[in-house]
C-alpha positions, 0 to 999 in steps of 0.5 A, spaced: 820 880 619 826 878 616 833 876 620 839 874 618 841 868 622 838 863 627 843 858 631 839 853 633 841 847 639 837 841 639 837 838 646 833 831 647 832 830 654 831 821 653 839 820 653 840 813 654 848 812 653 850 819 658 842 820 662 842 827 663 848 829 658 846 834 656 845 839 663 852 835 666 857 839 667 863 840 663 868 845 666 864 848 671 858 849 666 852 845 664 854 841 657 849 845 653 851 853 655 858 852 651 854 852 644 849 857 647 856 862 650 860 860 644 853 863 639 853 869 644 859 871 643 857 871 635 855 878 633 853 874 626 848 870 629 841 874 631 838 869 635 840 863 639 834 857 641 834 852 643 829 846 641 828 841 647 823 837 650 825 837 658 823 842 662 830 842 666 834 843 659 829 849 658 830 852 665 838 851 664 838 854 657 833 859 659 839 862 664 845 862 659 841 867 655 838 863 649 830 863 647 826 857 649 820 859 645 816 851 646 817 844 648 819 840 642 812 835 641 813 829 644 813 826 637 819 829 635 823 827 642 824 819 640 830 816 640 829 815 633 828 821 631 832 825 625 835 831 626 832 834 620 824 834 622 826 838 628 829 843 624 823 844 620 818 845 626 823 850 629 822 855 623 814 853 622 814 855 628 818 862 628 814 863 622 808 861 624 807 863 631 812 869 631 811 872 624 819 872 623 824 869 617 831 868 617 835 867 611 839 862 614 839 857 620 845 853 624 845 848 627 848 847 633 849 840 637 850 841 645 855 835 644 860 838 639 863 844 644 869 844 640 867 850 635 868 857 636 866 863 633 871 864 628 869 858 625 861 860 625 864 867 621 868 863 616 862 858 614 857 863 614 862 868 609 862 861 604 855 860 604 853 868 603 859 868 597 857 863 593 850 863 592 849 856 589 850 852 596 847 849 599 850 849 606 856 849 610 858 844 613 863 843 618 869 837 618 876 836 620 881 830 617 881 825 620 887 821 624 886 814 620 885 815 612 879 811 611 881 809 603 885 803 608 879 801 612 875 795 612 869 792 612 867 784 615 863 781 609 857 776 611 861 770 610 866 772 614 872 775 610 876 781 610 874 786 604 877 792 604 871 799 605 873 803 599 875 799 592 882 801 589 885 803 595 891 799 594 894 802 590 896 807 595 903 804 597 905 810 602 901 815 606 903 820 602 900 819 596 893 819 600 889 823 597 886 827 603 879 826 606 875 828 610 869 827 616 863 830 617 865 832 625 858 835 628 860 841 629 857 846 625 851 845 620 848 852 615 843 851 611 839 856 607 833 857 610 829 855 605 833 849 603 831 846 610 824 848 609 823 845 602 828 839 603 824 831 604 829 826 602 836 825 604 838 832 605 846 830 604 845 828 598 839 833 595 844 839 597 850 842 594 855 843 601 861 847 601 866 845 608 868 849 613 875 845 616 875 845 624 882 841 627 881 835 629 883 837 636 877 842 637 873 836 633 870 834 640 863 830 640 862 828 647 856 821 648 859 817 653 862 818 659 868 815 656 869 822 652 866 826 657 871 825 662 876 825 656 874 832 655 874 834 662 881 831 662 884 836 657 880 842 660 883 841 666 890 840 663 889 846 659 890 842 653 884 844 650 881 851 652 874 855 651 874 863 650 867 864 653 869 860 659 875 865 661 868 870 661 865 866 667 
């Protein structure tokens, strides 16, 4: 059977930075029901699962409406775990325990609140209109161009991050940059499932631009609090939380 597409949640249950992140409340919410409510109100989105390990981030997610087929394996759920082989076994399964396909899957990190639908129907309109890419990914330009950034060599000494950045004697004639934020991933299915190597580099990406002020990516408390901060302000705000 052959769907459209599948937004996936990974949420580890090991954290060590911010124990717990991942159910802690943001707003009144558990940090993980954001991206479940925001996909939800998706109607691009045919299904929304979450992959996780910890039985109390299942339950959570179970009670904001996305499917939790499976634990994750245990082998999946190390610190040291990359991202892409919990990509692969979410299809192996859904294709092989639940004889279902998807053409394209988006991935969704519970730490990155800030995305919202409009920005899921934007990349998915650019991966299916340009049919040599690979994926879509979500970026946002950063506050401080890093063609001025510098890096501290192994004897000690200044040397600058990105060679012939001096030429630029004004901000103005930057050249404009920009930073994978995490807010959203869309690959091509069969793209994720064939891809071994650096999936970066192997795949052909077009970007979807999110602004910085929504590029939230929460792992300490520090930025947690800094979130729950602008949301109280209402300096920041969420639609699927006006549908509490």
């Amino acid at each position: 059977m052959n769907n459209g597409l599948l937004a996936v949640i990974p949420a580890r249950g090991g954290s060590k930075a911010l124990p717990g992140k991942n159910i802690r409340p943001l707003g009144g919410l558990p940090l993980i029901a954001h991206s479940i409510l925001m996909a939800k109100m998706c109607p691009e989105i045919d299904r929304v699962l979450v992959s996780t390990d910890d039985e109390k981030i299942a339950d959570v997610a179970k009670t904001f409406g996305a499917d939790v087929p499976f634990l994750r394996p245990k082998a999946l759920a190390q610190d040291e775990t990359p991202m892409w082989p919990v990509l692969q076994h979410v299809l192996e399964h859904v294709t092989t325990q639940e004889g279902k396909e998807y053409n394209s899957l988006l991935l969704l990190d519970p730490t990155s609140p800030g995305r919202f639908p409009e920005d899921i129907r934007k990349a998915l309109q650019k991966l299916d209109q340009n049919v040599q890419t690979t994926g879509v990914i979500g970026v946002s330009q950063p506050e401080f161009n890093p063609i001025w950034h510098c890096v501290v060599e192994k004897e000690g000494w200044m040397e600058p991050l990105i060679r012939g950045g001096g030429i630029y004697g004004r901000r103005q004639d930057v050249p404009t940059v920009y930073r994978i934020n995490a807010s959203l991933y869309i690959w091509r299915s069969s793209f994720v499932r064939s891809c071994h190597g650096n999936w970066l580099e192997q795949g052909k990406y077009l970007l979807c631009e999110i602004p910085e002020s929504r590029a939230i990516h929460i792992d300490t408390i520090h930025e947690f609090e800094r979130t729950e901060l602008l949301l109280k302000n209402n300096l920041i705000s969420f639609p699927w939380m006006e549908r509490k």
